[in-house]
C-alpha positions as CSV (number, residue, x, y, z in Angstrom):
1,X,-18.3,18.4,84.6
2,X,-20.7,17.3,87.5
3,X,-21.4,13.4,88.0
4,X,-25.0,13.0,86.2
5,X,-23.8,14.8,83.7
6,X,-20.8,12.7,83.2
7,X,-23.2,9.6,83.6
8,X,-25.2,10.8,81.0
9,X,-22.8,11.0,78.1
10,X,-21.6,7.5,79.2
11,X,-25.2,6.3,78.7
12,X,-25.7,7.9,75.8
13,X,-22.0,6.5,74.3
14,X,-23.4,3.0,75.3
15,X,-26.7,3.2,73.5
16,X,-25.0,4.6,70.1
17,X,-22.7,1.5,70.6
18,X,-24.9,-0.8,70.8
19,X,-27.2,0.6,68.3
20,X,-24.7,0.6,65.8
21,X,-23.3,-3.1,66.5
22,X,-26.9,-4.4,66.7
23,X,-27.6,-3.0,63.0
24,X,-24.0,-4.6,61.3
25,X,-24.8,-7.7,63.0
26,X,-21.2,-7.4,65.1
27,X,-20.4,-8.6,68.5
28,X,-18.2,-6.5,70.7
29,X,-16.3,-7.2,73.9
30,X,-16.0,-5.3,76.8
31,X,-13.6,-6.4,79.3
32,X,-12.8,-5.0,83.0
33,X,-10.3,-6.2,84.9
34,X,-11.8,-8.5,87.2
35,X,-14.8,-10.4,84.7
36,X,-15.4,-11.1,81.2
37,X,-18.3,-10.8,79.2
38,X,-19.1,-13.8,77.7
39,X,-20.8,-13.9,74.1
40,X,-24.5,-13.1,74.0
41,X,-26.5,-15.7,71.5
42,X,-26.4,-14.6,67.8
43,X,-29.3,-12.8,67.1
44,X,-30.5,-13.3,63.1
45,X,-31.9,-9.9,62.0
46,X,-33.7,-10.2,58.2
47,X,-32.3,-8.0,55.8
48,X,-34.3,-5.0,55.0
49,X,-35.8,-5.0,51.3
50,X,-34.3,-1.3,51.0
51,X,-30.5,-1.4,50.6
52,X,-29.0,0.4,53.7
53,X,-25.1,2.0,54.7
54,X,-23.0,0.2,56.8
55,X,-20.6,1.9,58.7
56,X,-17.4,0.0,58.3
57,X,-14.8,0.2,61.1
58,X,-11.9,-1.3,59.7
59,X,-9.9,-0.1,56.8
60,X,-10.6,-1.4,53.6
61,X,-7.6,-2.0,51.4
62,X,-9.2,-1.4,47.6
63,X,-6.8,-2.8,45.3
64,X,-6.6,-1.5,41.1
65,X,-8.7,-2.9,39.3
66,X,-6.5,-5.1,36.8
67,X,-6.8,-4.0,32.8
68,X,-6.0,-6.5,30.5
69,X,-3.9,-5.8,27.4
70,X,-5.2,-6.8,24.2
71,X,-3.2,-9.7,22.5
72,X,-1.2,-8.0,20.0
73,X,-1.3,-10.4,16.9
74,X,2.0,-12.8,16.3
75,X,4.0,-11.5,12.9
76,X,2.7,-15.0,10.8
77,X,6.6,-15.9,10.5
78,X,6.7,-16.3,14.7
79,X,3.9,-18.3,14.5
80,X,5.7,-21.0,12.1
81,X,7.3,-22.3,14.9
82,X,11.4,-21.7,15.2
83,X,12.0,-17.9,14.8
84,X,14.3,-16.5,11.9
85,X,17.6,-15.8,12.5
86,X,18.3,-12.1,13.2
87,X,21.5,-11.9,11.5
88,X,22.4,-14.4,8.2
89,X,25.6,-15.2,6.3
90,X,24.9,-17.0,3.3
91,X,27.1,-18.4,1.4
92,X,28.1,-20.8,-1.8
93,X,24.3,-20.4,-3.5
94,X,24.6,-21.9,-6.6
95,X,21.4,-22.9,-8.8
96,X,22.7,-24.9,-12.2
97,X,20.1,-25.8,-15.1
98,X,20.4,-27.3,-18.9
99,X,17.8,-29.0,-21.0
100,X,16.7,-29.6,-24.5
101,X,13.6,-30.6,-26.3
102,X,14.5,-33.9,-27.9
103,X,17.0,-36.2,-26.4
104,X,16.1,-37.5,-23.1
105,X,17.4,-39.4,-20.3
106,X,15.6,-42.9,-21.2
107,X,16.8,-42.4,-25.0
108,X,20.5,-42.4,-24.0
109,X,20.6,-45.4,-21.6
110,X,19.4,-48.0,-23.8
111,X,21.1,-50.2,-26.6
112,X,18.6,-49.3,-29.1
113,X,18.2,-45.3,-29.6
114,X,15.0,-44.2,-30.1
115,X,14.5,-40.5,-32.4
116,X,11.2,-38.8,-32.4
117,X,11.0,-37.5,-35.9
118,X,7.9,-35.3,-35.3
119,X,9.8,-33.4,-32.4
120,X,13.0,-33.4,-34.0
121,X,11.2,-31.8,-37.4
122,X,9.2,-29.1,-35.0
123,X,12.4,-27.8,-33.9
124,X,15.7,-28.1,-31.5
125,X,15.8,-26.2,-28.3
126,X,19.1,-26.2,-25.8
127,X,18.9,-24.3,-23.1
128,X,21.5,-23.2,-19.9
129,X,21.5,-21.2,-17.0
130,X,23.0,-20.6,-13.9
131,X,23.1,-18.7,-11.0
132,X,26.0,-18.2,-8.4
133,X,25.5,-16.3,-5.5
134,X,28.9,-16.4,-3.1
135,X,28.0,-14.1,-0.6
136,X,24.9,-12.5,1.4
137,X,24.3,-10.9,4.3
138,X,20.6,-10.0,5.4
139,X,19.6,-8.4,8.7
140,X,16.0,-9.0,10.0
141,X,14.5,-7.4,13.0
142,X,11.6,-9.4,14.7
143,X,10.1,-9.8,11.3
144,X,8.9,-6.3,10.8
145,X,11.9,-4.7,8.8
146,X,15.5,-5.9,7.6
147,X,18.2,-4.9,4.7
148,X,21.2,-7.0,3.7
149,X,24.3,-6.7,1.5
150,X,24.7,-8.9,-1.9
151,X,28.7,-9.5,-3.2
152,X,29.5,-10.4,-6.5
153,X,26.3,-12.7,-7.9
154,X,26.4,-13.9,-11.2
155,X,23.8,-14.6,-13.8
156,X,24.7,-16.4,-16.9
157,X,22.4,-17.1,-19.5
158,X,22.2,-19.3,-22.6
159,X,20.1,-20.3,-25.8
160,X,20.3,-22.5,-29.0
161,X,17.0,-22.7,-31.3
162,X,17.3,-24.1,-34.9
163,X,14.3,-23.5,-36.9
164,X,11.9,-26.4,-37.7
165,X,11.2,-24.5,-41.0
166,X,15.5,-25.8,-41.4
167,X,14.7,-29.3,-40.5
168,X,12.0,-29.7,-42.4
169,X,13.6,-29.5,-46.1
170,X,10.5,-28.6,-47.1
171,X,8.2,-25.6,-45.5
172,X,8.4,-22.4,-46.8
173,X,10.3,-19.6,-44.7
174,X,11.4,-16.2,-44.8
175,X,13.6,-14.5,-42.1
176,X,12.7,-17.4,-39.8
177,X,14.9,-16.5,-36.9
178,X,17.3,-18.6,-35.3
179,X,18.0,-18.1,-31.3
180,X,21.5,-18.3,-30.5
181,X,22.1,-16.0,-27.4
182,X,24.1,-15.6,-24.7
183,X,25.4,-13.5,-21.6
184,X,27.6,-13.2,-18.5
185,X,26.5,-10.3,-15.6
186,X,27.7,-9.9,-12.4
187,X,25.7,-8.3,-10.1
188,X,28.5,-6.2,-8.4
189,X,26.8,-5.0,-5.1
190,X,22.8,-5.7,-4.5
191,X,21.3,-4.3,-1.4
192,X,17.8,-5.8,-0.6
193,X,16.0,-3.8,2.1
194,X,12.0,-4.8,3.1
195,X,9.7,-3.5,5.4
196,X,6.3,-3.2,6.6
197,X,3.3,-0.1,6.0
198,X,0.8,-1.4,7.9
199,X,0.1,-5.1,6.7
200,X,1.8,-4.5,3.5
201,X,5.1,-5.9,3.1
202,X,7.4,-4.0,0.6
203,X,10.5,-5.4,-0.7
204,X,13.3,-3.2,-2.7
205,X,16.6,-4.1,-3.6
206,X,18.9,-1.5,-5.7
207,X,21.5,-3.4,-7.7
208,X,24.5,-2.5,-9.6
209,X,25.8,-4.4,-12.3
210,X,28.2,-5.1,-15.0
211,X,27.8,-7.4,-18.3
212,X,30.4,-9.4,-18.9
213,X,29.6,-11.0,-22.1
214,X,26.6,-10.8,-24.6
215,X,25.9,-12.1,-28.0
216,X,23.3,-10.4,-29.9
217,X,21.1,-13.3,-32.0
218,X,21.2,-12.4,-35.7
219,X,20.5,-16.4,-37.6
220,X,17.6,-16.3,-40.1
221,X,16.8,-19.3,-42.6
222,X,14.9,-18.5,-46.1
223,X,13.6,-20.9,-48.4
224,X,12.0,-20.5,-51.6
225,X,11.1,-23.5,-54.4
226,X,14.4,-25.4,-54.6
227,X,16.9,-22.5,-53.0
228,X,18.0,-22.0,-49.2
229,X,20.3,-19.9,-47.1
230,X,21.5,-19.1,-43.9
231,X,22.4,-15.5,-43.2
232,X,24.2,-15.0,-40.1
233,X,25.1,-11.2,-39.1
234,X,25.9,-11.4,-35.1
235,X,28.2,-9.7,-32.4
236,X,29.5,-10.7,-29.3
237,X,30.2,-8.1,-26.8
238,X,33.2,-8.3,-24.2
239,X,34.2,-6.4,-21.0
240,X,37.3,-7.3,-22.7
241,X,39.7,-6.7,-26.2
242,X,38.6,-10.1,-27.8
243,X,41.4,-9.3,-30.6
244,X,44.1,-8.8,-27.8
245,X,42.9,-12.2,-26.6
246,X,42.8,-14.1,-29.8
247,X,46.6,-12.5,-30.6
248,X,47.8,-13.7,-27.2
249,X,48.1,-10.1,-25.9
250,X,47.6,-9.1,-22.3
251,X,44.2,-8.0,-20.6
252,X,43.9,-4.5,-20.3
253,X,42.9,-4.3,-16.1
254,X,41.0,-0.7,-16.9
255,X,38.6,-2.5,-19.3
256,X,37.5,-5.4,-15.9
257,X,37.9,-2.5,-13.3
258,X,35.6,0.0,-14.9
259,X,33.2,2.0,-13.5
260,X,31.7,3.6,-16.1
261,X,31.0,0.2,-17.5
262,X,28.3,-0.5,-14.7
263,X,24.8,-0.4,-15.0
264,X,21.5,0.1,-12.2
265,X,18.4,-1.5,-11.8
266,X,15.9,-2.4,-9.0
267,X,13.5,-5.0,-7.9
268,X,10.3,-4.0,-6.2
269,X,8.2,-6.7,-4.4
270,X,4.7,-6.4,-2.7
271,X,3.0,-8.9,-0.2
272,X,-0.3,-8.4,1.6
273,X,-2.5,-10.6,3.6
274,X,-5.7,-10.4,2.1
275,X,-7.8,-13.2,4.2
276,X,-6.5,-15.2,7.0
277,X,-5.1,-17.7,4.5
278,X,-4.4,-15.9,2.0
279,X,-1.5,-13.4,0.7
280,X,-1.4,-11.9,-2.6
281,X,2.2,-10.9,-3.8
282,X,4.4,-9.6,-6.9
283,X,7.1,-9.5,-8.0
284,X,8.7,-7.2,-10.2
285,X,12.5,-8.1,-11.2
286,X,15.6,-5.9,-12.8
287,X,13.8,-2.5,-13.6
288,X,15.6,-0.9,-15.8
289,X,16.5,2.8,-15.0
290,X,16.4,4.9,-18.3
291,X,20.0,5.7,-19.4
292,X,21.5,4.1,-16.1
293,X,21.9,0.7,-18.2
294,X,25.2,-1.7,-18.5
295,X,28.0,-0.8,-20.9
296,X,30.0,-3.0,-23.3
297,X,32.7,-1.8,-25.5
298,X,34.7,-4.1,-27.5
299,X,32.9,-6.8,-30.0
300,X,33.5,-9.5,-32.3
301,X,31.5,-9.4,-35.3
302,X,30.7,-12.6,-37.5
303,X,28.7,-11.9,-41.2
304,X,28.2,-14.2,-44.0
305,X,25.9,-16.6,-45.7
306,X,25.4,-20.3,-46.6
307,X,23.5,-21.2,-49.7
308,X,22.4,-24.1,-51.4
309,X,20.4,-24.8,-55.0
310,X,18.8,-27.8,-55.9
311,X,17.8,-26.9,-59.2
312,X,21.5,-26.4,-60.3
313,X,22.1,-30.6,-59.5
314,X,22.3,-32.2,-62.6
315,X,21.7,-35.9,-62.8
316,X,25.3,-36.4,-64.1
317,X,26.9,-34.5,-61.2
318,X,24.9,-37.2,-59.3
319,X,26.3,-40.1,-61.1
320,X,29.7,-38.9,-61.0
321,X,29.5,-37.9,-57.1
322,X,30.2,-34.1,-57.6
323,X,28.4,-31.1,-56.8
324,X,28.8,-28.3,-59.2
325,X,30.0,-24.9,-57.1
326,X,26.7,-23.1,-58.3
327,X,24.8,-24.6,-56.5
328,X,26.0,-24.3,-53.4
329,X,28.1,-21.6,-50.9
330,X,30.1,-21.9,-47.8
331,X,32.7,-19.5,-46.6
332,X,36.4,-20.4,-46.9
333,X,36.5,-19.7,-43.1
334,X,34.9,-17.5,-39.7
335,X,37.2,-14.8,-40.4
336,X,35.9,-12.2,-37.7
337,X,36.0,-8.5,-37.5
338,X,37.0,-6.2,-34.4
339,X,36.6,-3.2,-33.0
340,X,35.2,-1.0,-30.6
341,X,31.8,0.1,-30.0
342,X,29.7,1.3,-27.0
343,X,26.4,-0.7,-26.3
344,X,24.2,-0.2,-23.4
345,X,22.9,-3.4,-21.8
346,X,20.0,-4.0,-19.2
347,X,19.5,-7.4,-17.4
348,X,16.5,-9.7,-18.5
349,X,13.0,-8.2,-16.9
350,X,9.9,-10.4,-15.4
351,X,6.7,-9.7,-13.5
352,X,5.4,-12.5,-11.5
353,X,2.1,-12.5,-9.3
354,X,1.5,-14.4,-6.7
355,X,-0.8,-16.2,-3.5
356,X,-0.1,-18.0,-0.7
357,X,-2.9,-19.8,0.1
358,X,-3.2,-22.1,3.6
359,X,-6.1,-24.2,3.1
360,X,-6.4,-25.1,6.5
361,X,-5.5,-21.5,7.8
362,X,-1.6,-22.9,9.0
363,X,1.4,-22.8,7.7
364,X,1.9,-26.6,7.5
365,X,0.3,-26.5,3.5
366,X,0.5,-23.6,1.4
367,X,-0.9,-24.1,-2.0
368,X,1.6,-20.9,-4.2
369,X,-0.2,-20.8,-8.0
370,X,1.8,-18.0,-9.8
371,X,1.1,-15.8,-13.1
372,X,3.3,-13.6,-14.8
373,X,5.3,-12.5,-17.9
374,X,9.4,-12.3,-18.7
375,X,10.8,-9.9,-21.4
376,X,14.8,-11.3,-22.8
377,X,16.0,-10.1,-25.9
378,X,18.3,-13.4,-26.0
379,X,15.5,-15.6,-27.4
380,X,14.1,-15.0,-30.8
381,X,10.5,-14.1,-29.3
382,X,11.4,-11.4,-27.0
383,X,8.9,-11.6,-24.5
384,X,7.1,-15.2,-22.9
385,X,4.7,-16.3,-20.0
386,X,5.7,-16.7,-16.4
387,X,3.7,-19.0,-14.1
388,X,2.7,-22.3,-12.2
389,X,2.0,-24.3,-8.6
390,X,3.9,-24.9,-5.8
391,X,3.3,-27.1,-3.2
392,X,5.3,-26.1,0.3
393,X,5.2,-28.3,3.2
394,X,6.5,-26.6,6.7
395,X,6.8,-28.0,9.8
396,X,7.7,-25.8,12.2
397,X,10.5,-23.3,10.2
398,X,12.5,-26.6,10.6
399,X,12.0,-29.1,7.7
400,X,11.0,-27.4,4.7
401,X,9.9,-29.5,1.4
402,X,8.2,-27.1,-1.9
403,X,6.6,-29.5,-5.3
404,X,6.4,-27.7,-8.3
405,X,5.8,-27.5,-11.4
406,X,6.6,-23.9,-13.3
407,X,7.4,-22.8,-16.2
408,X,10.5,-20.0,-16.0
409,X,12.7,-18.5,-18.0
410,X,11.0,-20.7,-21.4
411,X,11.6,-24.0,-19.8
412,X,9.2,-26.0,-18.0
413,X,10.4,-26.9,-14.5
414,X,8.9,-30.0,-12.1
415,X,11.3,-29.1,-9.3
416,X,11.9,-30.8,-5.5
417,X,13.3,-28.3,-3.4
418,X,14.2,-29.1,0.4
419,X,15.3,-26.7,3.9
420,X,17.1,-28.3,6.7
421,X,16.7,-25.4,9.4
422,X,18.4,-25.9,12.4
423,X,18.8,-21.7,13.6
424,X,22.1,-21.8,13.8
425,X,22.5,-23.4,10.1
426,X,20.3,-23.6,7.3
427,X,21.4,-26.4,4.2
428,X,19.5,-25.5,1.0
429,X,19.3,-28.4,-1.7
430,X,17.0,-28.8,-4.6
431,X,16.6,-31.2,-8.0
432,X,14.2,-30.4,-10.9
433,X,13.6,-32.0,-14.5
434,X,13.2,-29.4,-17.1
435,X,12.5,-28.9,-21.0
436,X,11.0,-26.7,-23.4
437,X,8.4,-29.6,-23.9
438,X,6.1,-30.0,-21.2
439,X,6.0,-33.9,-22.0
440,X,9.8,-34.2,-22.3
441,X,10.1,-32.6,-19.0
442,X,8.8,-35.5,-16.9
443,X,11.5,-37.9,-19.5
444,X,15.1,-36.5,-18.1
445,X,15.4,-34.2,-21.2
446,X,17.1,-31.6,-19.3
447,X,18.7,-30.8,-15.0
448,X,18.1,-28.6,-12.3
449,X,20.7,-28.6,-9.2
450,X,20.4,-26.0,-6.6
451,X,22.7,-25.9,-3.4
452,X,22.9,-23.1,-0.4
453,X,24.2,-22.6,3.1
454,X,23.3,-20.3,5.5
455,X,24.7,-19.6,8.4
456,X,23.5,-17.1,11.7
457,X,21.4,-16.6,14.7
């Protein structure tokens, strides 16, 4: 290549250089090896109004742009505060209640006892029941699903209602029933498993089960002008031969260790969060499955009558302090009659709903009203309401405090339950006054313990 050429592609190097640096507002050095350029002035070029292209020398690192997640919403039991344990063992639950509907607390502890006549006259209630639970163990993954095992609850059950009509003297009554009920089950193996479809919760819990003991009511009173009698036809059922028993025999180990004796059942629960403070639930406990029921078969059956006659009271038999024999009857003696018979037996149903309302959209107060219905062929009305309000107080999953006041199982209940949560252990305890009479339930006429441990992490 000659020299003007050459010098002419240098030239022409130097003016697209300068151009260039001139438009990007850049200063560039050029050094030789004997001077330095120094730094012209900064010339200030106004930006045109039209955008323009800058050629860009350097590299430009370009980094990814960063996407943010979307906060996936806190299951509401993380939110309380301290987590629930994954894995629980709980043991020793016992819940123990018994109340009447006359006699109460501040009527025994004074000199002077005090009887009202219009309550005693409307009728006498006794009830009892209890529930001991020795062993549970319940699995629950981050609040979204869980199942557990249930060993050898037991439910027992019992009733004594005399008839006003009786007490009266009186009122008029035909076939006025008497409640005198009872029974024993033991919930052999129950295996609660819940989970989640979508927001609803769904709770299920297969049992099976075994009656131990049940006495089928059969008491009525009649009265008519100047007669009355009591007619008593009931039988008591036993996993056991009651005869054997009452002769000082042996206990047969294949009528306890029987599994044709056992019965099935379920309970279904549903939970969904309708509002932000609000849940709507039910539960649904011991539905029967058709033909899958309990089995009893030996009894002890009790049938007789006692009578009395005022009309056939003369006024000497008064004078002379006897009672002729016609007008009364009472059996020489409970002589009872035993055999064998096969009954089938399902636990006591009930169908409660439900709401958990927060007021102030946290967990700390939840206001639970609830509203339901029990069937129990132990009391002389079969079936009876369900229902009340609860007042829970939580602070943090850690201190635990519920106010209510129910009515359950035909007993009203103004309970005061507590929960000591410390993760690792969880003490359960619990007090409640209770009686068939709302007023008498706030007097001491009847007692509700409850105790519990859990244990876990």
């Amino acid at each position: 290549m000659c020299v003007k050429m050459k010098i002419t592609v240098i030239i022409c190097l130097f003016l697209t250089l300068a151009m260039v640096a001139h438009t990007q507002e850049a200063y560039i050095y050029f050094y030789d090896d004997d001077e330095t350029i120094e730094e012209p002035e900064e010339i200030v070029v106004d930006e045109p109004e039209a955008p323009v292209f800058i050629a860009v020398f350097e590299p430009i690192e370009w980094e990814d742009p960063v996407v943010e997640e979307p906060e996936q919403e806190t299951p509401p039991a993380r939110r309380r505060g301290l987590r629930n344990r994954t894995f629980e063992l709980s043991l020793a639950n016992v819940n123990v209640n018994a109340s009447n509907n006359n006699i109460s607390a501040g009527d025994i502890f004074q000199e002077t006892a005090v009887i009202d006549l219009d309550a005693f006259f409307s009728g006498i209630k006794l009830d009892f029941d209890a529930a001991i639970k020795p062993l549970s163990i319940n699995i629950n993954i981050r609040d979204r699903w869980g199942f557990g095992f249930d060993f050898g609850h037991m439910q027992v059950f019992g009733n004594l209602s005399v008839s006003g009509s009786l007490l009266d003297g009186l009122a008029e009554a035909e076939d006025d029933r008497f409640g005198v009920g009872a029974a024993v089950f033991a919930d052999v193996l129950g295996l609660p498993v819940f989970f989640h479809v979508n927001n609803l919760k769904v709770r299920i819990r297969p049992a099976a089960y075994m009656p131990v003991f049940y006495t089928i009511p059969g008491v009525t009173y009649n009265r008519s002008g100047t007669s009355m009698s009591i007619d008593y036809n009931m039988r008591i059922y036993s996993l056991i031969n009651l005869q054997s028993v009452a002769d000082g025999g042996d206990m047969d180990i294949n009528d306890i260790i029987n599994p044709n004796n056992m019965g099935y059942d379920f309970t279904l629960g549903f939970e969904y969060p309708l509002l932000s403070q609000l849940d709507l639930g039910v539960n649904i406990v011991n539905i029967p499955l058709p033909y899958l029921g309990g089995k009893l078969n030996h009894y002890m059956h009790l049938e007789d009558r006692v009578s009395f006659d005022s009309s056939k009271i003369s006024f000497d038999d008064l004078i002379n302090g006897k009672i002729s024999e016609d007008a009364y009857y009472v059996p020489d003696g409970f002589d009872p009659d035993y055999g064998s018979e096969t009954i089938v037996l399902y636990r006591p149903f009930k169908t409660v709903f439900y709401a958990n309302y927060r007021p102030f959209k946290t967990y700390l107060f939840t206001l639970i009203p609830s509203l339901g219905f029990s069937y129990n062929e132990l009391y002389p009305q079969n079936w009876g309401p369900e229902g009340g309000l609860s007042m829970r107080v939580d602070l943090g999953n850690i201190f635990i405090t519920t106010l209510g006041i129910n009515y359950n199982d035909r007993v009203w209940k103004n309970s005061l339950d507590f929960s000591l949560n410390f993760r690792a252990m969880q003490i359960d305890f619990g007090a409640s006054l209770q009686s068939p009479n709302f007023v008498k339930s706030f007097q001491g006429s009847g007692l509700g313990v409850n105790v519990g441990l859990k244990l876990g992490w």
